[in-house]
C-alpha atoms as one frame of an Amber mdcrd trajectory, in Angstrom:
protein
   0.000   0.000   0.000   1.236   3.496  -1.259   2.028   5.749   2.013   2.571
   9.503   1.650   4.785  12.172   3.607   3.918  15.564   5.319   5.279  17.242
   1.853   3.135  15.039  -0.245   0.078  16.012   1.678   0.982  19.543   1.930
   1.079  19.747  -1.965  -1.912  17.603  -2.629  -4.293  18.948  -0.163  -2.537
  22.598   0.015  -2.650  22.314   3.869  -0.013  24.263   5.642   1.908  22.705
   8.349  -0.049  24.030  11.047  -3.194  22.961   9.585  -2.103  19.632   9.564
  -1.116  19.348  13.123  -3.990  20.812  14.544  -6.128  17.845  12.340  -3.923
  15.218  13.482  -4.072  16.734  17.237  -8.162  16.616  16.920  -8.017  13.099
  16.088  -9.105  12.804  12.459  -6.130  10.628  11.720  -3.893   8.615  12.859
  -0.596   8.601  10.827   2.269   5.680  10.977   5.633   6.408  11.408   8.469
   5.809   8.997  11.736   6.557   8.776  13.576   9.251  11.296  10.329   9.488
  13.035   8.547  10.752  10.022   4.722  11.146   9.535   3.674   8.873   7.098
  -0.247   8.957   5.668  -2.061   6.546   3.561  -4.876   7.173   1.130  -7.847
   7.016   3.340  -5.958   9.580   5.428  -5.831  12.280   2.341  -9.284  11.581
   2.049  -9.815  12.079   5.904  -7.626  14.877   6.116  -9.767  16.884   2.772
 -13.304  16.449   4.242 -12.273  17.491   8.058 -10.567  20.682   7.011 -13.430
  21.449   4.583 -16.065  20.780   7.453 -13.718  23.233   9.586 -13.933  25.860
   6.840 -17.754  25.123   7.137 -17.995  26.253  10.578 -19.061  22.721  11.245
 -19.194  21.597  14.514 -16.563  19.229  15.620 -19.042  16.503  16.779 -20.336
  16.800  13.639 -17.393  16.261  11.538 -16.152  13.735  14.112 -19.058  11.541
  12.806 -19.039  12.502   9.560 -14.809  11.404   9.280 -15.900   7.726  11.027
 -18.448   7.143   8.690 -16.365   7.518   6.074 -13.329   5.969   7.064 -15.072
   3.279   7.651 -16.492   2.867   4.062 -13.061   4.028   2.430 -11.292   1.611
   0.298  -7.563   1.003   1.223  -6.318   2.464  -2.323  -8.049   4.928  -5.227
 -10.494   1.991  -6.662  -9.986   2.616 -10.459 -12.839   3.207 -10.888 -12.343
   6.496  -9.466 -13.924   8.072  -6.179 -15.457  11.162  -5.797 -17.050  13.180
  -2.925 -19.391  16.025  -3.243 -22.561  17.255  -1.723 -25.777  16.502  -3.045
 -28.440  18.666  -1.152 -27.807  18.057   2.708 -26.220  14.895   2.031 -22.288
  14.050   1.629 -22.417  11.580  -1.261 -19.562   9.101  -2.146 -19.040   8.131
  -5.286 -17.208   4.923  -6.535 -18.255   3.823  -9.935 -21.931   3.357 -10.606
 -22.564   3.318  -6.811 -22.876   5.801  -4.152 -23.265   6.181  -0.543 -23.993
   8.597   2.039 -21.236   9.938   4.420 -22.866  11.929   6.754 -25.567  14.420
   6.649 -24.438  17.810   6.180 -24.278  20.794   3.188 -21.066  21.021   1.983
 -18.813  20.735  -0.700 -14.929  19.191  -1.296 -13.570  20.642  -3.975 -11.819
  18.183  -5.266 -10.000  18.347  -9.066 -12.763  15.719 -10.924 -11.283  14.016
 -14.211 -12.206  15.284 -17.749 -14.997  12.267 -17.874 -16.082  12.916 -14.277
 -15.750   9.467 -12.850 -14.417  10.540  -9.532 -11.409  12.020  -7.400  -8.579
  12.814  -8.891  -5.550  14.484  -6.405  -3.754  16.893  -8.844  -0.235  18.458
  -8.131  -0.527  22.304  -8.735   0.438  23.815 -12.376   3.110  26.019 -11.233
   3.101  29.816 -12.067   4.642  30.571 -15.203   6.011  34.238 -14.660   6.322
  34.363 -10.673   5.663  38.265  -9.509   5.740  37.609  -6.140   7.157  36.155
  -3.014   3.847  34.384  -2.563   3.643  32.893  -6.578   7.612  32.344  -5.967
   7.171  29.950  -3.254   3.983  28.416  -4.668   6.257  27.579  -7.503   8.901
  25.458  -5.285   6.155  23.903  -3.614   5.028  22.963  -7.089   8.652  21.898
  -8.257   9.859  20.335  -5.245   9.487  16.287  -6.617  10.473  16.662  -9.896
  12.982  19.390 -10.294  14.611  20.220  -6.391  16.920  22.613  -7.665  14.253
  24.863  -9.442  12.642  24.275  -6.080  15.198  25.751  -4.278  15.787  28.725
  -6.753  11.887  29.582  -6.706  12.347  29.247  -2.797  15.277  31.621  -2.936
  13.657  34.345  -4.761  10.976  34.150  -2.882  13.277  35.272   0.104  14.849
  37.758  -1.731  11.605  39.515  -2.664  10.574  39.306   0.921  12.985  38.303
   3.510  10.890  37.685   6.093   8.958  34.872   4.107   9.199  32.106   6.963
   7.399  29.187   4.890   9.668  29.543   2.050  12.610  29.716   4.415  11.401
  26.209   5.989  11.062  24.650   2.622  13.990  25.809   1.535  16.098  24.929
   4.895  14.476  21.175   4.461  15.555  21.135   0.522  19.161  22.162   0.967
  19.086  19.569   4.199  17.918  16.825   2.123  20.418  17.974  -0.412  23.213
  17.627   1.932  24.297  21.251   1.531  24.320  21.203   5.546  26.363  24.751
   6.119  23.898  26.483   3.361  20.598  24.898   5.068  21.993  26.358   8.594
  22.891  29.739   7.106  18.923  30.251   5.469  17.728  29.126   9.220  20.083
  31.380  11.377  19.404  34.328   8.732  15.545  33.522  10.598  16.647  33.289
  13.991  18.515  36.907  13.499  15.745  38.297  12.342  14.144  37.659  15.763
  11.717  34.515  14.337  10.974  31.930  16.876   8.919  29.456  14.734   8.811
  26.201  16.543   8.873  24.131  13.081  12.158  26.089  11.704  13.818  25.269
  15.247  12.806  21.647  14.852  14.134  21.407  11.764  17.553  23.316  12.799
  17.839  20.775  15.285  17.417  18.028  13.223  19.846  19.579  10.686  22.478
  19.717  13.870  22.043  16.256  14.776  23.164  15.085  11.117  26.040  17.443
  11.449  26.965  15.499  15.155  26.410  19.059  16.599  24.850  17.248  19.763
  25.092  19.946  21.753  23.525  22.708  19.464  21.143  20.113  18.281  19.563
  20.163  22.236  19.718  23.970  22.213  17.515  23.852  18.945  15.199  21.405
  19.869  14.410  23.235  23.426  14.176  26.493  21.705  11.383  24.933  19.850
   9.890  23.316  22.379  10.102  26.496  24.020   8.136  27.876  21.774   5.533
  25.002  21.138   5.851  22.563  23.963   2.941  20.527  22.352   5.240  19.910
  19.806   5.511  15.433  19.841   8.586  15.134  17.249  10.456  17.226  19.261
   9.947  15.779  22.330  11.011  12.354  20.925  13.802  13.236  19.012  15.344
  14.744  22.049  14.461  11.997  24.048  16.251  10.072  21.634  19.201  12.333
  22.035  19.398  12.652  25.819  20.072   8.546  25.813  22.771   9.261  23.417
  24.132  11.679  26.111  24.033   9.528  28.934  20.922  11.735  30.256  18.822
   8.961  31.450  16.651  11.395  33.304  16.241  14.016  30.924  15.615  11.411
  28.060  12.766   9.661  30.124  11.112  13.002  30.857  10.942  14.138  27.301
   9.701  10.440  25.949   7.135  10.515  28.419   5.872  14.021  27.190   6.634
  12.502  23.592   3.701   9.625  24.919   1.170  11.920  26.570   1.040  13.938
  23.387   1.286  11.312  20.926
């Protein structure tokens, strides 16, 4: 079965970060774990994911969408049938579609908008077109979020202009910190997150991400600093927690390692 990352869901579903915690933290899904600790989501999960934050925009009521999320879980098949699948609202109704047959989610008036193919069979999860002549900082960075799979370096170039047209731009500075990281252009992907941290940004997820950089540099000790700075910031924050954890046994910090798994636990 085909699992997907927190980048593949941000550019699918255009959630932000944030977005996505806050509907993991409410419960609508439950992702795995893969490799480094990473979040990894399967199909139903998209689909999960879609129809709580579009309920949310809806100023539907939590129990509401609660119901409405279990119900359809629980009638989700485990890949895209190819038949095609497609939700939508018909009158009060949330109305599956796979094939020739339909079913009822929950009750409720709204609408995903999800892309539909050219013969309208069903759901069809389409990767942005980027922007061909980029203005902005916001059209630049929508462009390396667009190019990020199949061309990284473009990514990284779109993500760089979009810092130099506005140099406060802290989701292009993320993306573009996590790129050069992956990239193993370690001193680069340090210099684009301290640039941040001079400007006086305390974003939890750019600390977490420092701190992870660190580690795969065997900067221990600055890793910790980074990875308490975020926590400072968002103590809520799981990944942190265990990564630190993690780190503290590496240490020889029994006590500080069990504190931080155990907070890893409560919120996880």
């Amino acid at each position: 079965m085909h699992d997907y990352g927190v980048r593949d869901v941000e550019r699918l579903l255009r959630l932000s970060r944030s977005t996505l915690r806050s509907l993991i933290d409410a419960g609508f899904v439950k992702p795995t774990r893969g490799p480094r600790n990473s979040l990894r989501f399967s199909f139903q999960d998209l689909i999960v994911l879609r129809t709580a934050q579009a309920l949310v925009d809806a100023n539907v009521p939590q129990r509401r969408i609660t119901r409405s999320v279990r119900e359809l879980r629980r009638h989700l098949p485990d890949t895209m049938p190819l038949s095609g699948l497609s939700i939508t609202s018909v009158a009060d109704r949330v109305v599956v579609r796979e094939g020739t047959s339909q079913w009822q989610a929950e009750s409720g008036q709204y609408l995903l908008e999800f892309g539909a193919d050219p013969a309208g069979r069903g759901l069809l999860l389409v990767e942005p077109e980027p922007t061909e002549t980029p203005t902005d900082a916001h059209e630049f960075f929508e462009l390396g979020v667009a190019l990020e799979d199949r061309d990284p370096q473009a990514a990284v170039d779109a993500y760089e202009r979009a810092i130099a047209t506005d140099p406060m731009r802290l989701d292009a500075r993320i993306n573009l910190g996590r790129l050069l990281h992956e990239a193993r252009s370690f001193a680069k992907a340090e210099r684009v997150y301290r640039e941040a941290l001079k400007a006086g940004v305390r974003d939890p997820l750019l600390l977490f991400n420092l701190g992870v950089l660190l580690e795969d540099m065997d900067r221990r000790a600055d890793a910790v600093r980074a990875y308490e700075a975020a926590l400072a910031a968002d103590p809520s924050l799981a990944d942190c927690h265990y990564n630190l954890a993690l780190l503290y046994e590496k240490l020889k910090r029994p006590k500080d390692a069990i504190r931080h798994m155990s907070q890893y636990r409560r919120l996880a």
